[in-house]
C-alpha positions as CSV (number, residue, x, y, z in Angstrom):
1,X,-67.2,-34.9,-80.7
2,X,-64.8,-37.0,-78.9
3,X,-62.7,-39.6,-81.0
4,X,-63.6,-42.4,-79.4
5,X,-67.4,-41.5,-80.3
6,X,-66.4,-41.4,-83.9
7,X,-64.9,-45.1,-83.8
8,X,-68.0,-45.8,-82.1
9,X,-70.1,-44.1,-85.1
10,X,-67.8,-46.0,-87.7
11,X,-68.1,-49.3,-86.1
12,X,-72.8,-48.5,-85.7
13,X,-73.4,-46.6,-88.4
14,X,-73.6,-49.7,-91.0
15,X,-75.2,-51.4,-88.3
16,X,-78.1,-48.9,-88.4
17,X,-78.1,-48.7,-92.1
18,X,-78.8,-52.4,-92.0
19,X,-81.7,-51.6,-89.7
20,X,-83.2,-49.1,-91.8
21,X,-83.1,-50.6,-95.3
22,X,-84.9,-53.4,-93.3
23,X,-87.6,-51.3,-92.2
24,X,-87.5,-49.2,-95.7
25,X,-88.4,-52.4,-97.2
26,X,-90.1,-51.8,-100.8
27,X,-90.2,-48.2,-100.7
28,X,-87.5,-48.3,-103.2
29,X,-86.5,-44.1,-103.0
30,X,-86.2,-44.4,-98.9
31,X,-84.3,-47.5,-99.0
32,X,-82.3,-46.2,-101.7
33,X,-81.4,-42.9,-99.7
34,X,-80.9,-44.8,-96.3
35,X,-78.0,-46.7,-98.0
36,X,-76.5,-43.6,-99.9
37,X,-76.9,-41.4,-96.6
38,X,-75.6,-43.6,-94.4
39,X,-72.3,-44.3,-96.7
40,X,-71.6,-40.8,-96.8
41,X,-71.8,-40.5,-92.7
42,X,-70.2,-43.8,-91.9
43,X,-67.0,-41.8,-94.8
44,X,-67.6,-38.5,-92.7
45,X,-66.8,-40.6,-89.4
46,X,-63.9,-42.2,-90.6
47,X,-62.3,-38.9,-92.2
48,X,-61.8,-37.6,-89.5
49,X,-59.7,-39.5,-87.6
50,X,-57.4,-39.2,-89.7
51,X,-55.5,-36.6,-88.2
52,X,-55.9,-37.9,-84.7
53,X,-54.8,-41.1,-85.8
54,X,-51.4,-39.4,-87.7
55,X,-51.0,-37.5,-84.5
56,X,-50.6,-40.9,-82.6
57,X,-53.5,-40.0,-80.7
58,X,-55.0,-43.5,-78.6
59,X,-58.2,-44.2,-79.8
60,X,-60.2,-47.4,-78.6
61,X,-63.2,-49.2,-77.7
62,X,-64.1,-52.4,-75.2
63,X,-67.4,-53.8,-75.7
64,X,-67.3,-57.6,-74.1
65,X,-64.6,-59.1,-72.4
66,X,-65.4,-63.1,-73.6
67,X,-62.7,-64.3,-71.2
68,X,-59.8,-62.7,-69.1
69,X,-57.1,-61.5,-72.0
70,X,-59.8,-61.9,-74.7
71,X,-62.1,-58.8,-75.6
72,X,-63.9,-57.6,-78.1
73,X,-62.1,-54.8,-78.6
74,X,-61.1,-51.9,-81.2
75,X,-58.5,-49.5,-81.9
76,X,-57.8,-46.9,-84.7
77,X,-54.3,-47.5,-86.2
78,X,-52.9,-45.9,-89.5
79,X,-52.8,-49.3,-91.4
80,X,-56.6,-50.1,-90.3
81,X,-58.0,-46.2,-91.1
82,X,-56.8,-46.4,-94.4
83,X,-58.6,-49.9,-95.2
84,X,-61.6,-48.1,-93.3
85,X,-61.4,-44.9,-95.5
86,X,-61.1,-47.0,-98.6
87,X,-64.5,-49.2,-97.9
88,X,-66.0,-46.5,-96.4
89,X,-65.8,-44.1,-99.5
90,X,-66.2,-47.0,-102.0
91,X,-69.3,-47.9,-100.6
92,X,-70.8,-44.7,-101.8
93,X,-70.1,-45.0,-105.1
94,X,-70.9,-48.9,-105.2
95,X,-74.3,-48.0,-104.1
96,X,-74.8,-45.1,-106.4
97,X,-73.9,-47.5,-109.0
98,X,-76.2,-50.4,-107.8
99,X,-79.4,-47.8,-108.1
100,X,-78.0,-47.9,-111.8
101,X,-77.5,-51.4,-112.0
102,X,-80.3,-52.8,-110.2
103,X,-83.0,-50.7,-111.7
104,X,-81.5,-50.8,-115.1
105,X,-81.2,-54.7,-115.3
106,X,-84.0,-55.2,-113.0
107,X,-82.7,-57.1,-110.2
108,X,-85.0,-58.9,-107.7
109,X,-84.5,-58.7,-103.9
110,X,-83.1,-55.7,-103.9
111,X,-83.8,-54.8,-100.1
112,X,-81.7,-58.0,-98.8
113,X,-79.2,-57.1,-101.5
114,X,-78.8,-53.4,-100.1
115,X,-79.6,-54.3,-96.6
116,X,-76.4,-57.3,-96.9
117,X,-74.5,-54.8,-98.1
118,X,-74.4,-52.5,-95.1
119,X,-74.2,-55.9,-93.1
120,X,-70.9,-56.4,-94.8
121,X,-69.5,-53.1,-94.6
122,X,-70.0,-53.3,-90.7
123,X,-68.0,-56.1,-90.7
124,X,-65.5,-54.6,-92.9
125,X,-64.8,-51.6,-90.0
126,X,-65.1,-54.3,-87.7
127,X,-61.7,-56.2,-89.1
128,X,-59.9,-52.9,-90.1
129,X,-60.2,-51.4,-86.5
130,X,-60.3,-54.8,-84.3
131,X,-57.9,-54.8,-81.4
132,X,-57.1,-58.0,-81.5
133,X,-57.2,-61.4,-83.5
134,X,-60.2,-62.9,-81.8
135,X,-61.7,-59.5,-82.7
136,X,-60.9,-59.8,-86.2
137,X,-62.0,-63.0,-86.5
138,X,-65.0,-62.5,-85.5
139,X,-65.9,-59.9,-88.1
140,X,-63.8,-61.8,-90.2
141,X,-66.8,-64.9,-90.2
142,X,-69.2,-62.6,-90.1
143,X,-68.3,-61.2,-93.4
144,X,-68.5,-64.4,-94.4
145,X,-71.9,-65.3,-93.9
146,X,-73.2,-61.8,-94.5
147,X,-71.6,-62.4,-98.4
148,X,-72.9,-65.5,-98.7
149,X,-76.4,-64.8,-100.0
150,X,-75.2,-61.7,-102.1
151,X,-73.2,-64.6,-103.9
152,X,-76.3,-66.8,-104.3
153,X,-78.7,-63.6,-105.4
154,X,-79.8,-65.2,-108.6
155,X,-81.3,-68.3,-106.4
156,X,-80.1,-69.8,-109.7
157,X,-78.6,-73.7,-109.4
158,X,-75.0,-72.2,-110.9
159,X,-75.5,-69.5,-108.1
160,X,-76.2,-71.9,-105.6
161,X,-72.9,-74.0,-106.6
162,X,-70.8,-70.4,-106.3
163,X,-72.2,-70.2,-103.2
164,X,-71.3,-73.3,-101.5
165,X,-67.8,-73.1,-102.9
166,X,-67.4,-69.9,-101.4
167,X,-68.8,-70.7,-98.2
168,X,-66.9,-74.0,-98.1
169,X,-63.1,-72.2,-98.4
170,X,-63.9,-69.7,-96.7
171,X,-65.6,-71.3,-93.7
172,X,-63.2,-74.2,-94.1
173,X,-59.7,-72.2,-94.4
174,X,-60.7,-69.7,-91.3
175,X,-62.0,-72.4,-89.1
176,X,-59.2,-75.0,-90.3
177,X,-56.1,-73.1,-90.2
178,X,-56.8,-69.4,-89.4
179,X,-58.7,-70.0,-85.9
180,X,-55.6,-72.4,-85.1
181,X,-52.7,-70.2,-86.1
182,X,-54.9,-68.0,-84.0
183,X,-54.9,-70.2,-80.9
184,X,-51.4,-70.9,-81.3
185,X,-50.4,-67.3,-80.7
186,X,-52.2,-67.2,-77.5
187,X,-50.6,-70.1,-76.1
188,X,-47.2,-69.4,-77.2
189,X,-47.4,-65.2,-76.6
190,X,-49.9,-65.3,-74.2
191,X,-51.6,-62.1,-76.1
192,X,-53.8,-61.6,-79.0
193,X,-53.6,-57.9,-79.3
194,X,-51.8,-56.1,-82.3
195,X,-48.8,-55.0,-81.4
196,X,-46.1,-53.0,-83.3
197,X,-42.8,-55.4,-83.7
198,X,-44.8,-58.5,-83.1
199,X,-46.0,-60.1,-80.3
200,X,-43.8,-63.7,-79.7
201,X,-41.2,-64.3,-77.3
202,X,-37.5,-64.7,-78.5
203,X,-37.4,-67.9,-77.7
204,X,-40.2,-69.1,-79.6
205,X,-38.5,-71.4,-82.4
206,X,-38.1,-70.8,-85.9
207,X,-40.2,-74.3,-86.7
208,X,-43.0,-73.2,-84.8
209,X,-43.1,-69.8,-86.3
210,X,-42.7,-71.2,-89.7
211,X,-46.0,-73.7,-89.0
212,X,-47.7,-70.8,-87.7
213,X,-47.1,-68.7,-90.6
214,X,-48.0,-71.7,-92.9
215,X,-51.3,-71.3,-91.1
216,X,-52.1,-67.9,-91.3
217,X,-51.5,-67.5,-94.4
218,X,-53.5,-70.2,-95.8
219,X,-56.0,-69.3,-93.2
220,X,-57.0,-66.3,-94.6
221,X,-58.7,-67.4,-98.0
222,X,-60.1,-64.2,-98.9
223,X,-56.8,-63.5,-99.8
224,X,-57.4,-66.4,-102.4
225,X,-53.4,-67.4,-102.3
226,X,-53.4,-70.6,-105.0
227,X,-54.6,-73.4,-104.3
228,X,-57.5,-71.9,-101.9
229,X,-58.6,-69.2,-105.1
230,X,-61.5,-70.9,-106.6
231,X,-64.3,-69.1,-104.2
232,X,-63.2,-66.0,-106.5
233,X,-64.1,-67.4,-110.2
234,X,-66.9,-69.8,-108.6
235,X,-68.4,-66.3,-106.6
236,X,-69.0,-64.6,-110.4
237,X,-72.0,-65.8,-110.4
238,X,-73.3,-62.9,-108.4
239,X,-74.8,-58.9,-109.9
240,X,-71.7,-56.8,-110.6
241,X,-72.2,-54.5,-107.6
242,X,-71.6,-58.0,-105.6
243,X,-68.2,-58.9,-107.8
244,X,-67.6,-54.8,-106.9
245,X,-68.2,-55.8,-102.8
246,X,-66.0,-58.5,-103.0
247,X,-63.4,-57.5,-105.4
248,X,-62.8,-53.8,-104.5
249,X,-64.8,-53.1,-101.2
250,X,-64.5,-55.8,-98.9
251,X,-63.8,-59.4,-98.9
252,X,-60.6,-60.0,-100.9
253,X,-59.1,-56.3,-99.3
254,X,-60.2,-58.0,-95.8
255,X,-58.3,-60.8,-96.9
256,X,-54.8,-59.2,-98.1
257,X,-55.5,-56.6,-94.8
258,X,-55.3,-59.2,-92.5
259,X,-52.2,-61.2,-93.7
260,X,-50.2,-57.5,-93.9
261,X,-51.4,-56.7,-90.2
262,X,-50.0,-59.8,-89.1
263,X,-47.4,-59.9,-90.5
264,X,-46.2,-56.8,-89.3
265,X,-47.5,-56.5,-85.9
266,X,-48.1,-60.5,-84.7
267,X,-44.9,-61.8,-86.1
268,X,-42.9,-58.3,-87.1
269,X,-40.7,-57.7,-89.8
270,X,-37.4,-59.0,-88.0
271,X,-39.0,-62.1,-86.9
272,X,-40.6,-62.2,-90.3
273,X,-37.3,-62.2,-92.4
274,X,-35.8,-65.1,-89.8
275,X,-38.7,-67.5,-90.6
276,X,-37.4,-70.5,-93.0
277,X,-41.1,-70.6,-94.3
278,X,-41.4,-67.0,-95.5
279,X,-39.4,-67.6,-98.7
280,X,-41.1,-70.6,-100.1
281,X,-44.2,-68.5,-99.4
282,X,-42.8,-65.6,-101.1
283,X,-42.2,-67.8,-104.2
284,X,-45.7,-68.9,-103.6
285,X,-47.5,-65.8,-104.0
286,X,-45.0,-65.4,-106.8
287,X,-46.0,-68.2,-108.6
288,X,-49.9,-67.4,-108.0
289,X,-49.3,-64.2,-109.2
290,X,-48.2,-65.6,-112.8
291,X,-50.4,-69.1,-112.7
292,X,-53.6,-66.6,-112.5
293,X,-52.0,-64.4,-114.8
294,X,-52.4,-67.2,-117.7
295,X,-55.4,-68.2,-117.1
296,X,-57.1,-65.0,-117.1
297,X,-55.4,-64.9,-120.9
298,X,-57.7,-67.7,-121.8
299,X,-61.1,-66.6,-120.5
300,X,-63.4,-65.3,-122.7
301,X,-66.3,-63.8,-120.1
302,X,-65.2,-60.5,-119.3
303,X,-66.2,-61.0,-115.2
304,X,-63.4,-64.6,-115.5
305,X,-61.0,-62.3,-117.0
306,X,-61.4,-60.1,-114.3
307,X,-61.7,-62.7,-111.2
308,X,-58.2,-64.3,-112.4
309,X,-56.9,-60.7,-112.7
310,X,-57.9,-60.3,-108.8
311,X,-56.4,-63.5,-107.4
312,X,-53.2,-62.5,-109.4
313,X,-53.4,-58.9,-108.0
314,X,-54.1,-59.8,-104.3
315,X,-50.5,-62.4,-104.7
316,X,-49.1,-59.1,-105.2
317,X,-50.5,-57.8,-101.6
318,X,-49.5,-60.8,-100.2
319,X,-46.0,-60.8,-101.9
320,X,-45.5,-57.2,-100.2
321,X,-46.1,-58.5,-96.7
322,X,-44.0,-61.2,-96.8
323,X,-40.6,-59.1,-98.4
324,X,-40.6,-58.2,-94.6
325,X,-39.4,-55.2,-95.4
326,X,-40.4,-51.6,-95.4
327,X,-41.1,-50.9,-99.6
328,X,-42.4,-54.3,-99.3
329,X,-45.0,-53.3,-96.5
330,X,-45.9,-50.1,-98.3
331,X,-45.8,-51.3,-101.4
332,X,-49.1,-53.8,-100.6
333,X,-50.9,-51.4,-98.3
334,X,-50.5,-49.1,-101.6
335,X,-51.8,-51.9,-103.6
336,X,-54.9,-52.3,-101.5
337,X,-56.1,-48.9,-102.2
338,X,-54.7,-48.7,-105.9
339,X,-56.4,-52.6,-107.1
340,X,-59.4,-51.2,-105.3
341,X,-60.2,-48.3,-107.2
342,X,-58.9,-50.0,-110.9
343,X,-60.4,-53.2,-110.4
344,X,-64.0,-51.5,-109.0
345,X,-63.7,-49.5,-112.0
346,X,-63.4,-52.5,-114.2
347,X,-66.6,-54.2,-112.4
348,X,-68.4,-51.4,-112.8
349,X,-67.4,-51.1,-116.8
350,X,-68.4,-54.7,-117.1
351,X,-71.6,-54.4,-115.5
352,X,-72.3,-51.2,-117.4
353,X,-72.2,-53.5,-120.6
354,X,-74.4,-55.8,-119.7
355,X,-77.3,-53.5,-118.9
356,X,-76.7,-51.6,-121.8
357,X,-75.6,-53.8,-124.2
358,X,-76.3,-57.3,-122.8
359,X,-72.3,-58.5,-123.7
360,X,-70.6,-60.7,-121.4
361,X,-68.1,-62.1,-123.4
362,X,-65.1,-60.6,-124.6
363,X,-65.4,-61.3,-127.8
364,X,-68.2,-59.9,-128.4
365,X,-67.1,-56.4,-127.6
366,X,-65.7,-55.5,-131.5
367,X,-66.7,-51.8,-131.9
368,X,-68.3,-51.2,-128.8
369,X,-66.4,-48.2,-128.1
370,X,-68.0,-46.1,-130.4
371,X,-71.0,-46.7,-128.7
372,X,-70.0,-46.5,-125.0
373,X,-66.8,-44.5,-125.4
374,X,-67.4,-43.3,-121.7
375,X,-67.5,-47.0,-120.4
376,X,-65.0,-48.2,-121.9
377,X,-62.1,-45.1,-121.9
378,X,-63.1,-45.6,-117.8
379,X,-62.2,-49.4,-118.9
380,X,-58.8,-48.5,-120.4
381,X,-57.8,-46.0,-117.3
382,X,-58.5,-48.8,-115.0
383,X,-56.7,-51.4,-116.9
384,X,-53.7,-48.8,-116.6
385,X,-53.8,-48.1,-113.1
386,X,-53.8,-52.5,-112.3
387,X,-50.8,-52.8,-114.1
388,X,-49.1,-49.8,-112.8
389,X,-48.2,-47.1,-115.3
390,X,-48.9,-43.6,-115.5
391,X,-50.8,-41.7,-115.5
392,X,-52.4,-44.2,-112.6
393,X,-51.7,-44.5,-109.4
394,X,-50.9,-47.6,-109.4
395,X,-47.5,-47.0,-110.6
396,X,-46.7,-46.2,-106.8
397,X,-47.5,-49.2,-105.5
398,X,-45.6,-51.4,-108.3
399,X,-43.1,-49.1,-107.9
400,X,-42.7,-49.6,-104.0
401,X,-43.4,-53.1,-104.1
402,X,-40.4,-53.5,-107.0
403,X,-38.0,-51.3,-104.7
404,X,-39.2,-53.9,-101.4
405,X,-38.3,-56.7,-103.8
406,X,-34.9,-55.4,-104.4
407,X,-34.5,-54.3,-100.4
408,X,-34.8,-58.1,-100.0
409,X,-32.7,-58.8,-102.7
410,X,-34.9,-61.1,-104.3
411,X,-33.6,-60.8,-107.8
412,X,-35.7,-63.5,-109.1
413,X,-38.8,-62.0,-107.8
414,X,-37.8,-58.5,-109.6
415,X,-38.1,-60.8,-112.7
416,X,-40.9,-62.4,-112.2
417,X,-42.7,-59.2,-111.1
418,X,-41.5,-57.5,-114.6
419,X,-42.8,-60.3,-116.1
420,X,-45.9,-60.6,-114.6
421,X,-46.7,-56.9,-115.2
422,X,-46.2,-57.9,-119.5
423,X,-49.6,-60.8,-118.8
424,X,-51.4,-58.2,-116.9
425,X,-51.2,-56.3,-120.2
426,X,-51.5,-59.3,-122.3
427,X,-54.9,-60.0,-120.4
428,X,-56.1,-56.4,-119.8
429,X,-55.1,-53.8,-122.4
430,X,-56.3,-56.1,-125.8
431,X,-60.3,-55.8,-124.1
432,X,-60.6,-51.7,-124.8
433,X,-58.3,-51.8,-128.1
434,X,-60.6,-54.1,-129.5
435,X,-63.6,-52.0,-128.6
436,X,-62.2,-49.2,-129.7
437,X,-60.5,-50.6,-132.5
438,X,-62.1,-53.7,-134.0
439,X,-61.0,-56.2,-135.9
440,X,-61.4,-56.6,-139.5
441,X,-63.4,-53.6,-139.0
442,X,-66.4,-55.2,-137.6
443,X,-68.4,-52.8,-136.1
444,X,-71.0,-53.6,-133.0
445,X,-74.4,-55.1,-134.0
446,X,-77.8,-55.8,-132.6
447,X,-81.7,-55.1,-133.0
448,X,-81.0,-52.3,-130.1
449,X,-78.9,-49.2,-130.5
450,X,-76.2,-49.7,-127.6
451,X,-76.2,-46.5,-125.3
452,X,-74.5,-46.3,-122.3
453,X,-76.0,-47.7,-118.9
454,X,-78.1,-45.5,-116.3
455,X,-76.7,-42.1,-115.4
456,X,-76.2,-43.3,-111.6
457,X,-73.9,-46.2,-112.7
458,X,-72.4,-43.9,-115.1
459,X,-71.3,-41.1,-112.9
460,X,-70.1,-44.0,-110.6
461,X,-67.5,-45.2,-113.0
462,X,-66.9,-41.5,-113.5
463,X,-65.6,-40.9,-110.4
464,X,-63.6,-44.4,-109.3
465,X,-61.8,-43.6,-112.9
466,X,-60.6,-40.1,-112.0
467,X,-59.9,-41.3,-108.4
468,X,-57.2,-43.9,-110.3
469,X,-56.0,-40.6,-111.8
470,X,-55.9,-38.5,-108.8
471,X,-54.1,-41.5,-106.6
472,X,-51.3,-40.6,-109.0
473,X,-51.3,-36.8,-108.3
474,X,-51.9,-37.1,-104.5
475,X,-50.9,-40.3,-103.1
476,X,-49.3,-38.4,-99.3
477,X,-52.9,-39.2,-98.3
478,X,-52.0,-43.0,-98.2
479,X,-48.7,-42.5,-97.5
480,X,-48.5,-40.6,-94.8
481,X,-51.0,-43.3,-93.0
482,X,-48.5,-46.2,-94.0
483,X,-45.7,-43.7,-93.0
484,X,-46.7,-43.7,-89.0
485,X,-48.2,-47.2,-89.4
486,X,-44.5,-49.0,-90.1
């Protein structure tokens, strides 16, 4: 099978698996196996082009051409593969874990919920193998859109509210500043395809850049850079397997994808480090990192907690891009791989004590390890692997995004970093020690013995908490795409 066919197959297959849940309808089991096998073909697609891709092997696709120099167009590229590969695999095990969740808690509308999900996953391959920006940004809306009523599932007012938060950053960001940063790089570049060292002319002034930059990265609100976060919190609203889509498998990840692909091939590192803008943005993400960082300290519900803990997470991503340098770059593709398996795990441990204990708030957790010592030693690993020690993988990506910081010689950034690292265990680390250990030695209570949830959801955490492990042992898979991608 030729590689452009598998791109082809990688870009359809969700597509098809939207189809088919459609026509699966209520027959729970078939709808159920359409998802599960069509995750595990769309992974098979993806894997392998990997060694093509590391080979430098050209691989694209033209579908339309919407005007001459704009396309719809895709491409396989290191940076965009391992975004792929990451959705692609996580959207097996989110949807194993949904058949946990959803029958468990007993979830209405679960065929628009399964069918939305393969919508968005589509869209997902659509932004990590797009060609171009006008590409990207139409799979970037259509993620959008195709999120939109997995945010309002409840049909609840509170839902409803989410939702229209959501959809009004999101829609108003992209369409406000990222669609005009956008046609600002066709006028002054004349191009809108991604291309290694950037794409502007030399002459192109350093204001201009700077206002561009500005735009972008405000534009891209799924990366929930403060003030344009509160879609995040407001989308909590939603099932966990949702909070696991948008958190882990798709919408924040496309978010923090899209501001590290341009910055390193629209503007390019060089260009990058000459822009007067790109340090007041770096102390940006800086201070979004920490602002978020102290008010996840103060939230109570576990799923707050958890959304503060992203947007401070993803400033790290953003942080890495904008170092301009190549730890920096590393560092935050790292950190999209490493926050996705930790944070999924962490959804997946909340949602897991809901359906089996029916706790949402952290206080409330006293002594609920000894009851779901699985769940929550899965919710302890995680924790580890999002602030970056062993034995976690995500010590390589703080690692490589403290040596970028230092590359830049940002020394108050390597402060701030070391700091923010002590909050993420301030916020994280005290929600298993209390389970495990509880205080004044109050033990968990209730007219229901607590168990732990479904075996589907369980063997789902299972595997996302060793994978957090394994990163650690065997990260050359990552790196070696990020390698040939720089």
């Amino acid at each position: 099978m030729g590689t452009d066919t598998l791109l082809g197959l990688a870009l359809g297959l969700p597509i098809l698996a939207f189809a088919g849940v459609l026509f699966a309808d209520r027959r729970q089991n078939l709808r159920e196996a359409v998802s599960l096998i069509s995750a595990g073909c769309l992974l098979w697609a993806v894997s392998l082009l990997y060694r093509p891709v590391l080979d430098g092997e050209v691989i694209g696709l033209s579908w339309a051409e919407v005007m001459p120099g704009i396309e719809i167009a895709f491409r396989a590229e290191p940076l965009g593969l391992l975004f792929a590969l990451v959705a692609s695999f996580l959207w097996i095990v989110t949807t194993l874990y949904a058949i946990g969740y959803m029958r468990g808690h007993g979830e209405a509308n679960q065929t628009r919920f399964f069918a939305l999900f393969a919508l968005s996953i589509a869209s997902v391959m659509g932004i990590a193998f797009a060609e171009n920006l006008f590409t990207l940004f139409v799979f970037y809306e259509v993620l959008t859109l195709a999120t939109y009523p997995l945010v309002t599932h409840a049909g609840t007012e509170k839902a409803k509210a989410g939702g229209r938060t959501y959809l009004m950053i999101l829609l108003g960001t992209s369409v406000g500043f990222f669609l005009v940063a956008i046609a600002g790089t066709w006028l002054l570049a004349g191009t809108l395809s991604f291309t290694r060292g950037g794409v502007f002319p030399p002459e192109t002034g350093p204001a201009v850049l700077s206002l561009l930059l500005v735009l972008y990265v405000f534009g891209v609100g799924k990366a929930a850079i403060m003030p344009f976060h509160r879609w995040l919190p407001a989308a909590m609203v939603a099932p966990t397997p949702v909070s696991a889509l948008l958190h882990a498998v798709a919408v924040v990840k496309a978010g923090v994808f899209v501001i590290l692909k341009v910055c390193l091939m629209i503007f390019g590192l060089e260009t990058l480090k000459a822009i007067p803008a790109t340090t007041w943005l770096l102390y940006l993400a800086a201070v979004s990192i920490l602002l978020a960082s102290l008010v996840a300290l103060r939230q109570d519900n576990l799923k707050a907690r958890l959304a503060y803990s992203t947007v401070s997470q993803l400033g790290y991503i953003t942080l890495g891009a904008l170092l301009a340098t190549s730890a920096g770059i590393a560092g935050g593709a790292m950190h999209i791989v490493m926050h996705a398996f930790g944070k999924i795990t962490l959804f997946f441990c909340a949602g897991a004590i809901l359906v089996a204990a029916h706790k949402t708030e952290i206080s409330e957790l006293d002594g609920l390890g000894r009851q779901m010592p699985l769940t929550m030693g899965a919710f302890f690993l995680a924790s580890l692997c999002i602030i970056g020690v062993p034995p976690t993988g995500g010590t390589w990506s703080k690692w490589f995004l403290l040596l970028g910081t230092v590359e830049a010689e940002q020394w108050l950034l390597v402060v701030l970093l070391m700091l923010s690292s002590l909050l993420s265990i301030a916020y994280l680390l005290p929600i298993p020690l209390r389970a495990f250990f509880p205080r004044n030695g109050v033990q968990a209570t209730g007219p229901v013995a607590v168990r732990e949830a479904p075996w589907p959801s369980m063997l789902a955490i299972a595997v996302t908490a060793i994978g957090c492990v394994l990163l650690l042992a065997y990260p050359t898979i990552i790196s070696r795409l990020i390698q040939v991608g720089l």
